[in-house]
N, C-alpha and C positions, 0 to 999 in steps of 0.2 A: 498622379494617378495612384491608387492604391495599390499594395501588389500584397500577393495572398501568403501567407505565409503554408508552405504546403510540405514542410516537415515532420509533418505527423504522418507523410503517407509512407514512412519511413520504418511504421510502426504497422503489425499485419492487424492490430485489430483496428489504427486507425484506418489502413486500408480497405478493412472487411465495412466499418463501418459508413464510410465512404461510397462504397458499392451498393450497399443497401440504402440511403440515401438517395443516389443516384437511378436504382431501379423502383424503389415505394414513394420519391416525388417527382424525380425530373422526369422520367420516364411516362408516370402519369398525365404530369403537368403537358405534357408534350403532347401526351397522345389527346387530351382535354383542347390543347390549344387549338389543334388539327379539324377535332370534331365541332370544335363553336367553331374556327372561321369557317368552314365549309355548308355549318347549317345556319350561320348568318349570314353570309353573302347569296345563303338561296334564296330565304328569308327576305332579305331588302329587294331581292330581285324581284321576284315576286310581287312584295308589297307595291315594289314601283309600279309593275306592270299593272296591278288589278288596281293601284289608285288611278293611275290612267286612264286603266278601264273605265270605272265606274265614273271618273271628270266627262268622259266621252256620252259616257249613258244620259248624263245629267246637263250637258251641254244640248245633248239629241230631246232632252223633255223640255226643256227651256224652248229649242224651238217649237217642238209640237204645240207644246202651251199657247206661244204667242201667236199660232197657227188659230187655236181655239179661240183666244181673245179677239183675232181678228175679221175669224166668221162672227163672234155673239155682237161684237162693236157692228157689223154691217148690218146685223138684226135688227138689233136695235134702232137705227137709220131707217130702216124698209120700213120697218111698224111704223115713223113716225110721218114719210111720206105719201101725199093722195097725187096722183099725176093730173087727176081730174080737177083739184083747184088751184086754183093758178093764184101766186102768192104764197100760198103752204109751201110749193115745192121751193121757191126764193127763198124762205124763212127759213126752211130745213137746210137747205145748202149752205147759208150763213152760220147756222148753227152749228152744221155738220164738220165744218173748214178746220175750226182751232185744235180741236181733240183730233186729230187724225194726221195732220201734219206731217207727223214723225213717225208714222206707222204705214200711212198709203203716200205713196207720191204723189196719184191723185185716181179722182173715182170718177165714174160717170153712169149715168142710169141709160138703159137705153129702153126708148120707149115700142108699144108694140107694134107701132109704124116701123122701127127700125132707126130710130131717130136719137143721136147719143146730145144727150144731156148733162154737160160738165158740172157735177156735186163740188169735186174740189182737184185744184189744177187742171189739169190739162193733160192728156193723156195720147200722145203721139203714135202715128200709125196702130191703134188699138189693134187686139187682132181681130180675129172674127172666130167666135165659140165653132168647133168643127159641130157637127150634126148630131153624134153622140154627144156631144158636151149641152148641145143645147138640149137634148132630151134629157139628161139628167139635171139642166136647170130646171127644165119646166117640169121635172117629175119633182124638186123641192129640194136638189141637194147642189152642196155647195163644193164649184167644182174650181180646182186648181189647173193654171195650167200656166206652160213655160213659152215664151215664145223665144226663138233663138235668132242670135242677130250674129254674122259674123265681125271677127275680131272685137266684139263687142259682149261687155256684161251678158248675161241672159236674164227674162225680166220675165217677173214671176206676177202673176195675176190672178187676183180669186174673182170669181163670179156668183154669184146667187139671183135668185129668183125675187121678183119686188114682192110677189106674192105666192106664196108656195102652191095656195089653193087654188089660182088660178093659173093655169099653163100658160096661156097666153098674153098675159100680163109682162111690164119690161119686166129686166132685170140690171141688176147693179152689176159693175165691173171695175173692181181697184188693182191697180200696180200696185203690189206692197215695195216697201222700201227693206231691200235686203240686208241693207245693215243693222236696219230695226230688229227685221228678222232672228238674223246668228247671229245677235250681240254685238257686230262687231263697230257699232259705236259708241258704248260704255268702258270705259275701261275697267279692268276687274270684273267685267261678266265672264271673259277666257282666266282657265285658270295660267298662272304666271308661268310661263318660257313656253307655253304651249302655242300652238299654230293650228286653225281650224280649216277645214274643208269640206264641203257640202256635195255629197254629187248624185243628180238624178238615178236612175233607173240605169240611164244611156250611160252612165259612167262622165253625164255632163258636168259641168264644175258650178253648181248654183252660187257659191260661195267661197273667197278663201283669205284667209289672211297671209299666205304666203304671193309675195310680190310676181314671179314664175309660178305660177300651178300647173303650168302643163308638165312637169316631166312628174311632181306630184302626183297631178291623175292620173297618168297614166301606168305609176308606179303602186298605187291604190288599186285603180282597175286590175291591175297582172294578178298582188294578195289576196284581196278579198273573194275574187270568182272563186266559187268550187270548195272554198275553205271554211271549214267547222269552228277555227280559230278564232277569236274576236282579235287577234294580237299579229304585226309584223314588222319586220324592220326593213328600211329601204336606207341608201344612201345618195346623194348629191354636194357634186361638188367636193368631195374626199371626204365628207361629213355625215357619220351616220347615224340615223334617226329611229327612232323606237313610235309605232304610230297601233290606235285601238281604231275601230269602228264599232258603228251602233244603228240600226237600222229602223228609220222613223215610220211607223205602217200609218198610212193615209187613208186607205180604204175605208174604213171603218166611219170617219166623218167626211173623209171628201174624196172626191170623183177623181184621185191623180195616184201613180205608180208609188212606189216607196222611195225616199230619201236614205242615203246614208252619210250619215255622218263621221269623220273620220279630225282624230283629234293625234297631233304629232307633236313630240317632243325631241331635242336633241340630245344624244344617245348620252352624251355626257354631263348632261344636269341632271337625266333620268339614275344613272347611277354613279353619281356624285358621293350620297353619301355611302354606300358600299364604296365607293375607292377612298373614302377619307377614313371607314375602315380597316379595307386591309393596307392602308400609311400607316396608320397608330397602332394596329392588331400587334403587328409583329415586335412591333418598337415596346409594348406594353408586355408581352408575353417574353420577349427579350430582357426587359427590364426585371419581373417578376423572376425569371430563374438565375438572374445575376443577383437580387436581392436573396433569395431561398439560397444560393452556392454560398453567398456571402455569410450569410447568416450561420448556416449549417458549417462552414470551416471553422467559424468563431466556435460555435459550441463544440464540433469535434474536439478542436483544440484546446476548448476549455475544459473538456473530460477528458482530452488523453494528457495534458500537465500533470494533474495530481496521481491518476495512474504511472505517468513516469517515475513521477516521488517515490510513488508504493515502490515500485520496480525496483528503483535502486536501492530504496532500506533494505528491501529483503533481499538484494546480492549482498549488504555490505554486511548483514544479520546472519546470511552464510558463509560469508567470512570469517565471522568471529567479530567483527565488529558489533560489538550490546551498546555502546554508547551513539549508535546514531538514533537519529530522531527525526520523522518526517514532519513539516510545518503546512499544511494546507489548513487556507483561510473560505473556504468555496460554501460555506454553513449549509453544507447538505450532505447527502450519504456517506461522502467523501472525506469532509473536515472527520466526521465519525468515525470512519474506516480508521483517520490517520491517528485517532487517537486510540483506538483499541490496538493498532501497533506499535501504539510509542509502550502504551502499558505494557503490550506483549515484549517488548524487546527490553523494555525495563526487567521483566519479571524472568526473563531467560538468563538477563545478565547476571541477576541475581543467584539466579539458581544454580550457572557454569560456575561462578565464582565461589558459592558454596562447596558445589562438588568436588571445584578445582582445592580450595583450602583444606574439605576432607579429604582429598585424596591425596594431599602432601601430609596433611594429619595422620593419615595412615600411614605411610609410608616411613614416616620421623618414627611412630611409636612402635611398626612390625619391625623397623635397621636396629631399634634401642636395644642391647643385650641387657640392660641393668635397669632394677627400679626406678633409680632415682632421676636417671633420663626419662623415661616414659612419663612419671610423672610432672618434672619440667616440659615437656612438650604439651602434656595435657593442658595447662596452668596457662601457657603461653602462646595457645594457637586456639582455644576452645572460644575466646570471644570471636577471633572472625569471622566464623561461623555464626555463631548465637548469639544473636543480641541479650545479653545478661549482662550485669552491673557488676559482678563478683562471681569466681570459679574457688573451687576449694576439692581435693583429694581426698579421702578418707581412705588407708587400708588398715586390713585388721589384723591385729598381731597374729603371726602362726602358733603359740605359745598358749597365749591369753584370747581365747576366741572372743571375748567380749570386752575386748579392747580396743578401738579403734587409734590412728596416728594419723590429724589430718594435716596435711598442708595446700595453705593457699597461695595464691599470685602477692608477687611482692617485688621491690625494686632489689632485693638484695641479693646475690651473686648463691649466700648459700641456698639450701632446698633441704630445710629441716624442717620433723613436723612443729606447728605453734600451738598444738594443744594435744593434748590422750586424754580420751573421753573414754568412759564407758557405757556399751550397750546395754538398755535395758531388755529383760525377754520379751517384751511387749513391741520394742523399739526392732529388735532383730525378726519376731514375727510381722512386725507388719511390713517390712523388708521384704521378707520370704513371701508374703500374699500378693507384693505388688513387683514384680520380676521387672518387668519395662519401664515403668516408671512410678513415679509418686512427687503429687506436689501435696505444699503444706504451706499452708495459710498462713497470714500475719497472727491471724487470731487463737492460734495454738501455740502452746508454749515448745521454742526448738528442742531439739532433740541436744546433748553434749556436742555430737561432731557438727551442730550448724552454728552453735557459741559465735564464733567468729567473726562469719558474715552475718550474725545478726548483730552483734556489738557496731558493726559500719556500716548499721541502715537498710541491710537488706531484710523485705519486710513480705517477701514469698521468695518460695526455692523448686524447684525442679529437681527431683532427685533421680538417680540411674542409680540402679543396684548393681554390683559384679559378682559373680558367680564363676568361682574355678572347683569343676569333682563337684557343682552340686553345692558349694560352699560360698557363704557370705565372704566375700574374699577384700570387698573394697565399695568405696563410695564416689562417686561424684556427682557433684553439686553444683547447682549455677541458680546462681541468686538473683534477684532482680526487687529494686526499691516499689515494683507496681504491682501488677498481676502477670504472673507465667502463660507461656501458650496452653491452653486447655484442650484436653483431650474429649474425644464424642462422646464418652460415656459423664462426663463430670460438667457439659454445658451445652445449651444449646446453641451459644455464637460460635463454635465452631468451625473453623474451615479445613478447604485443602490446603491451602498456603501451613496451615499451622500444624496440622497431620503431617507433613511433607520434613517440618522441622524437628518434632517428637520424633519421627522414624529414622531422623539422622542423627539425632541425638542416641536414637537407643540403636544403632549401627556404632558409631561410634566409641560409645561405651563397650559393644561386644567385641571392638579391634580390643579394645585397653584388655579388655579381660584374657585376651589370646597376647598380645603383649608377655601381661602380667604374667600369664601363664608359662612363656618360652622361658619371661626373666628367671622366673624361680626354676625352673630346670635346668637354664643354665648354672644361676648359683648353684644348686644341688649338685650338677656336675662340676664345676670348680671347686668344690667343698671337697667334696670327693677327688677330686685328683689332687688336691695341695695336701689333702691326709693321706694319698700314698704315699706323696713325694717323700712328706714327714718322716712315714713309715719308713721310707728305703733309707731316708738317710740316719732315721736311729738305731734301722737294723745294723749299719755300716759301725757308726759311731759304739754300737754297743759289743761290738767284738773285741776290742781293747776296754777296759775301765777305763784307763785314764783320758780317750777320746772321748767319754760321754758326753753329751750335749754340744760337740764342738761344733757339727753344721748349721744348727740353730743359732748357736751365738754368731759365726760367723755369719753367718743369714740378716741377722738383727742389726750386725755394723755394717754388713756389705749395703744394705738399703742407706742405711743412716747415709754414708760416704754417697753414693748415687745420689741422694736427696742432695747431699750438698752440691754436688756438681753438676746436680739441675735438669736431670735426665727425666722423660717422659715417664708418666702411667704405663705405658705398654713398654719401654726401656729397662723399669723398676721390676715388671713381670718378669720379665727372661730374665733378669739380673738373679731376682728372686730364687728362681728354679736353679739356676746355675750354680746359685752358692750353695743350696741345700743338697747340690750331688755333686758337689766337686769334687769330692775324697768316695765317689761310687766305686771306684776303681780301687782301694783297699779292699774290696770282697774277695781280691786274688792275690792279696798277701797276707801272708801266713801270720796268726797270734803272736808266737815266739820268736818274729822279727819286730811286728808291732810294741809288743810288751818286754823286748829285751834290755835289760838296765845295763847292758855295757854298748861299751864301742860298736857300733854294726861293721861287718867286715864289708871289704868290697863289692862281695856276689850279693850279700845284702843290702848293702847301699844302694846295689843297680837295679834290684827286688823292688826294694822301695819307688824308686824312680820312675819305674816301668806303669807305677798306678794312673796318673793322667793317660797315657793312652790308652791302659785298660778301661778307664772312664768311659771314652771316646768310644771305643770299641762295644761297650756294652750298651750304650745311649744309640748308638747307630740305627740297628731298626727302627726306631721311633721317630717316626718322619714328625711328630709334631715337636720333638726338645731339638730338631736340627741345629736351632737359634743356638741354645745352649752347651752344644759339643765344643765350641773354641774355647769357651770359659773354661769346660771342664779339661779341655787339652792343654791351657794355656797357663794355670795361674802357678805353676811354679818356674815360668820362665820371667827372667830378671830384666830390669830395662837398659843396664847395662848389656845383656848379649849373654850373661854367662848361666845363665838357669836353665833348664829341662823340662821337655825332651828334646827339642830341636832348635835349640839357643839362638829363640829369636829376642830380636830389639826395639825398642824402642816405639813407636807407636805400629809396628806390624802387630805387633802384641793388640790383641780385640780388647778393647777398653772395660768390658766386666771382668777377662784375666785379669788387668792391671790391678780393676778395684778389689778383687778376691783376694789378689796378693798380699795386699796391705792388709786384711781384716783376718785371713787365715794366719798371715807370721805375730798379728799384733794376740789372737788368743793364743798360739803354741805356745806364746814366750810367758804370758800372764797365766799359762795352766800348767800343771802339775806333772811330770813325765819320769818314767819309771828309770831314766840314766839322770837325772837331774830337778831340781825341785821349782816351780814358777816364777817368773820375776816379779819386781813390783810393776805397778802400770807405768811409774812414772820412766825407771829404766827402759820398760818396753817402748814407749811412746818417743824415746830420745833415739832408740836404736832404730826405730822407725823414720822419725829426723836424719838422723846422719844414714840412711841407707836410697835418700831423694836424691835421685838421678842416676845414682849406681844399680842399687836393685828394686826402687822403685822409683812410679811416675811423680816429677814432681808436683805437679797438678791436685794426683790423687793423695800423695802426703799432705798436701797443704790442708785438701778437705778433712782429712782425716785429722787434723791437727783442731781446725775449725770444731767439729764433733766434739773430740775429746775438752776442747776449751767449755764448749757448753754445757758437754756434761759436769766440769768440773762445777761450773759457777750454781749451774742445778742442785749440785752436791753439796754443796758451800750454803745455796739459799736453804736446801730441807734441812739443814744441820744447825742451821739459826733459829727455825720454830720449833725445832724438837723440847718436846717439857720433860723434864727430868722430872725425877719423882719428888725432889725438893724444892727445885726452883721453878719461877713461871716461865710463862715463851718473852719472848723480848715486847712483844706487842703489851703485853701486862705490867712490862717493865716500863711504858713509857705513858700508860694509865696514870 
């Protein structure tokens, strides 16, 4: 047996739809099935009853008919006999016998002696015409009449006049044959399963085909009296019967009361087919709403499938999931729907991932403090965005305003520019006219900064202008070997899809220009603070002569040694700062300690000594050199333990001390001082040697030895191509 599949009503619109279903067909259907059996089985009842009827009516003319036939057949016999020649009337009763046979049982003339005359058969105890009857013979009309026998048939007789004109002339008298009469020796003259009954005036039985007729008549007799109805039903026997009558008027051609006819059927052939009806009605009307429910859950179910599909793309679409995709195959509304969602969720994913890439793009180039970061990010994140073949940078010298330096994407680590073009004023005004963007044709010759990407095939470009203060400040560029998105003012294929990309492109360019913008203020503020630092420390340096330039130089070795030992870009900075103020704290010792050419005394010596923590002391407020106060506390303490101010050792000493130590004792020794004259390097560099692991790191001597090696050999290669004024360089030597 099939079972319904009824998990859609699980669903409120499969449910809703379901209900409406259920109320615009079955409900109909139902109330339709109600109103046809009700007006069909009144219908058939009906039709039964007046076909009935009208078998009845027509069974009631059948007899009247052969009533008429059997007066004109006597007619005709009278016309043909003379009682006065004797032989005529032998001739006519021969004649008369064959045709009559089956209609009279038999006839006889009676003549006006009183004298009966057998025409045909033999007619037993005849009756005798009552008084009226014979006056209506002898008036000319043809009289009926019944004589009654108990337990016995009743025997029906017409009589006429041999001559109408003459009263006193015989007349003829025939027993008809009753069954001749009602048909009922033919068969198929009654119609089929029917049952006939005949009954005088008296409610006598002249006729009947049911074997008992008496509880019949008398059940006849009870309906018929008094009733308007041609229609009733009686029963016999547990059996009930549906019965019409019809009422034969005799008056009119013969001299007898009226006949009715009554024609019965058994109740259940009469309405047979109403019950064969309502057997199959309901079985049919049953079948019809299991077929419609059956129907109707299929297609329910086949429109709430694809709507589930929908359903759950667009949870998994507000998820976050862009990569789903609904598959209906149903080639109607639906297959449609699913495809303008796949587009849609295509085109969203596209977008979030856009967004998502600018909005890391943003983020990489607002964190960047420095040019040449922003520009690496630009170079390196601008295709996942934009489909373009080639990215390129252009900014413009601050200098040289009609200079540009561009750089492009490339595999290699550095981020220098690959070409300096110059702007032309034509090239820089049409800049200035097109703010948001500007593309340029294959068919135009590039401009210097697009050199590049056009040398590797790109053959249109999209440009975004930068503007910092109102100023041509930078370029970029993204190239493509086809055609660019086109803006609404430059085509008419235009779309949103490609407005949507232009306005992230020229978003994007306005982060780069605020970028650009912090970078250079940062730079400008580090320019500036590394020219005070400068400042303070050649204020410092310039209160002695012969300390001139010494923070500087030490500055220039203290990196050099850091490079060697491998310290960070932001390690290199503090280091930086550290050494250019490490000697801050000489501001609080006096010239004529500084520049004293003899011995310093003790309270001098301890003068001197006290400048690291006057360093210290005077860097204090400045929460941003905090980095830098160890350094500047630290670097005349020894790794041995025995240096000042607080004789520490060994790596407690912060690792820029250690590197200042070695670079600050390597220029005192190599410079000039007012109790003693500079060494050579090479002494210096040795005393520095023999001072690894006593007074200093030996780590940072090593580096420092490293340095000094290179520079040697540096020193060594520039002194082999120097040209003397007479001789060549060696390279000319080997010409």
């Amino acid at each position: 047996m099939m079972k319904l599949d009824t998990a859609f009503l699980g669903s409120k619109v499969g449910r809703r739809i379901f209900v409406l279903f259920v109320c615009c067909a079955l409900l109909p259907i139902g109330a339709l099935a109600i109103l046809s059996f009700t007006h069909v089985t009144r219908q058939l009842n009906e039709q039964s009853q007046r076909r009935l009827q009208q078998a009845t009516k027509a069974v009631g003319m059948g007899i009247y008919e052969r009533l008429i036939f059997l007066k004109t057949e006597m007619s005709i016999v009278a016309s043909k006999l003379d009682p006065g020649v004797p032989g005529a009337m032998q001739s006519s009763v021969e004649a008369f016998d064959q045709p009559t046979e089956k209609r009279f049982k038999a006839i006889m003339l009676v003549t006006e002696q009183g004298t009966p005359i057998s025409l045909h058969g033999a007619i037993e105890n005849p009756p005798l015409p009552t008084r009226e009857e014979l006056e209506q013979i002898n008036a000319g009309k043809t009289v009926i009449s019944i004589q009654k026998r108990s337990d016995l048939p009743l025997r029906i007789f017409m009589m006429r006049s041999l001559k109408p004109q003459d009263p006193k002339a015989a007349f003829f008298m025939g027993e008809i044959d009753t069954g001749y009469l009602f048909g009922l020796l033919n068969a198929g003259t009654l119609p089929p399963m029917t049952e006939l009954c005949v009954l005088d005036q008296s409610r006598n039985v002249l006729a009947s085909s049911l074997p008992a007729h008496a509880p019949f008549a008398v059940a006849v007799g009870a309906r018929i009296d008094g009733s308007a109805s041609r229609r009733f039903e009686w029963e016999q026997d547990g059996k009930e019967y549906v019965a019409s009558w019809w009422t034969i008027f005799l008056k009119s051609q013969f001299v007898a009361p009226n006949w009715t006819v009554v024609l019965s059927q058994w109740k259940a052939d009469v309405l047979a087919p109403m019950a064969n009806f309502k057997k199959m009605f309901p079985l049919v009307v049953l079948m019809s709403l299991w077929v419609v429910l059956l129907l109707s859950v299929i297609q329910i179910r086949r429109n709430l499938v694809p709507l589930k599909k929908l359903k759950e793309g667009t949870l998994q679409v507000a998820k976050g999931d862009f990569d789903t995709r609904v598959a209906i195959t149903s080639a109607d509304e639906f297959q449609e729907l699913a495809g303008s969602f796949n587009t849609m969720s295509r085109q969203l994913g596209r977008q979030f991932q856009a967004l998502t890439t600018v909005a890391e793009i943003d983020r990489a180039i607002l964190s960047a403090l420095d040019t040449e970061k922003i520009v690496e990010t630009v170079l390196t994140r601008m295709r996942d965005v934009f489909s373009c073949d080639g990215v390129s940078v252009s900014l413009i010298d601050s200098k040289e305003t009609s200079m540009a330096h561009t750089y492009v994407e490339d595999d290699t680590a550095s981020r220098k520019p690959v070409e300096t073009a110059e702007l032309s004023p034509d090239e820089v005004q049409r800049l200035n006219d097109n703010r948001e963007h500007l593309i340029i044709e294959r068919d135009e010759r590039p401009p210097g900064y697009l050199e590049h990407l056009a040398n590797n095939g790109m053959k249109s470009f999209l440009v975004l202008p930068i503007f910092l203060q109102e100023r041509l400040s930078g370029i970029i560029t993204l190239g493509y070997t086809d055609s660019p998105p086109r803006s609404p003012d430059e085509t008419m294929s235009f779309s949103s899809e490609v407005h949507e990309i232009l306005v992230q492109a020229r978003q994007l360019a306005d982060q780069v220009a605020v970028a650009l913008s912090n970078a250079h203020l940062i730079e400008e503020l580090d320019q500036l603070n590394w020219g005070t630092l400068t400042a303070l420390a050649r204020a410092v340096d310039a209160k002695s002569p012969w300390t001139a330039g010494h923070s500087e130089r030490v500055t220039d070795m203290t990196l050099e040694i850091g490079t060697a030992v491998g310290l960070t870009p932001k390690e290199l900075d503090t280091l930086r700062r550290g050494a250019l103020l490490h000697d801050v704290g000489k501001i609080g010792v006096s010239a004529a300690i500084l520049d004293k050419p003899g011995k310093l005394t003790d309270e001098e010596y301890e003068n001197v000594k006290r400048h690291p923590s006057m360093g210290a002391r005077i860097l204090e407020p400045i929460s941003a050199y905090a980095e830098i106060i160890p350094i500047v506390l630290q670097h005349h303490e020894q790794f041995g333990g025995r240096g000042y101010p607080h004789g520490l050792a060994g790596e407690t000493i912060c690792l820029g001390a250690r590197i200042v130590a070695v670079a600050d004792v390597f220029d005192a020794l190599v410079s000039d001082r007012p109790y003693r004259s500079g060494w050579e390097k090479k002494r210096a560099i040795e005393f520095i040697r023999e001072g690894a692991g006593s007074q200093f790191d030996r780590n940072i001597v090593k580096a420092f030895l490293d340095v000094m090696g290179k520079e040697e050999k540096a020193r060594q290669a520039q002194t082999m191509f120097v040209r003397w004024p007479d001789t060549p360089t060696m390279v000319e030597q080997h010409r």
